[in-house]
C-alpha positions as CSV (number, residue, x, y, z in Angstrom):
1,X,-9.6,2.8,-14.0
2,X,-10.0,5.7,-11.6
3,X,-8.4,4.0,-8.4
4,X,-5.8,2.9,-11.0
5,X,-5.1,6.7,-11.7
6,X,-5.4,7.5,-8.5
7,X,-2.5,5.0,-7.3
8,X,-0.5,6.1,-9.7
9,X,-0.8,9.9,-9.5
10,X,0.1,8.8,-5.2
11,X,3.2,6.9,-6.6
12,X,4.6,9.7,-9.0
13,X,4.5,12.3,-6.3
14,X,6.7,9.8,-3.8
15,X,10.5,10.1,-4.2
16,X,12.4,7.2,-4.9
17,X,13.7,6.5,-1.1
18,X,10.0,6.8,-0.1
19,X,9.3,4.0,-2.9
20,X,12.0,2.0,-1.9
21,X,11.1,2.2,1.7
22,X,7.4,3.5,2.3
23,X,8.1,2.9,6.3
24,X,9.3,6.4,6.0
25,X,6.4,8.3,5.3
26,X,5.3,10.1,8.1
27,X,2.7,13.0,8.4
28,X,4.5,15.5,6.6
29,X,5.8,13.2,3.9
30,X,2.1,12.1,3.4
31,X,0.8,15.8,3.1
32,X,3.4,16.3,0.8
33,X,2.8,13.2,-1.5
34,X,-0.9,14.5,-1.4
35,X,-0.7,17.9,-2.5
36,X,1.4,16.6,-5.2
37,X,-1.0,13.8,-6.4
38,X,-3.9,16.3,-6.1
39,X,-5.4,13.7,-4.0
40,X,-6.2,13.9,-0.5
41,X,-3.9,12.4,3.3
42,X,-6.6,10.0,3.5
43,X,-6.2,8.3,-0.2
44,X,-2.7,8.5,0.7
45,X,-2.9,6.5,3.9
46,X,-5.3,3.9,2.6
47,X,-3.0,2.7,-0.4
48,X,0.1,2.7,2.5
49,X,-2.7,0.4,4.3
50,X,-3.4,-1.8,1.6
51,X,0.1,-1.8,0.6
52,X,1.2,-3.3,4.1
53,X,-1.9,-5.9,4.1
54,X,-0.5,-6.8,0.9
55,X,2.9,-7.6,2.4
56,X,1.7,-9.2,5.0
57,X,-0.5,-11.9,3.2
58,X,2.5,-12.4,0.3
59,X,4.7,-13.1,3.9
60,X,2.3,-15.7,5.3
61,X,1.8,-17.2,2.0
62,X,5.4,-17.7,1.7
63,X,5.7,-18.9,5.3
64,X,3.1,-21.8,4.5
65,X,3.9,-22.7,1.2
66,X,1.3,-21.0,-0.6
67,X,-0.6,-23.6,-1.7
68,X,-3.4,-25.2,0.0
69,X,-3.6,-22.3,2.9
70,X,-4.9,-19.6,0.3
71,X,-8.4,-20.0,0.6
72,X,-7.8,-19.5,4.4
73,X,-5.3,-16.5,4.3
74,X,-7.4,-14.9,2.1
75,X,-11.0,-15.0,4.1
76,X,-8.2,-14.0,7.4
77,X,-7.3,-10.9,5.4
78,X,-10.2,-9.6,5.1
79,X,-11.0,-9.4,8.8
């Protein structure tokens, strides 16, 4: 429940453009989405981190099908 509140406290102080497109967040942005969210640069940077690991596995999945290679993609991931 707390990392829950803390992603959403990080997502509240984005604007919508830095939703839309979080490749857009650079250091300033990030300070700035900090100090809003109470939290600090480095919670910041680890949900942009997980965010893009995220994307990256849903983009292999889709590449090989999905099925069958999860089990694989998953244990790669967490390299």
């Amino acid at each position: 429940e707390n990392q829950l509140t803390t992603v959403e406290a990080i997502i509240n102080s984005m604007t919508m453009q830095e939703r839309r497109n979080p490749k857009i967040l650079n250091a300033s942005r990030r300070r700035r989405i900090a100090a809003g969210s109470g939290k600090t640069v480095q919670d910041v940077n680890r949900l942009m981190k997980q965010f893009q690991d995220i994307q990256k596995l849903l983009k292999q999945l889709q590449k090989t099908g999905g099925r069958g290679n999860i089990n694989r993609l998953i244990g790669s991931s967490r390299n």
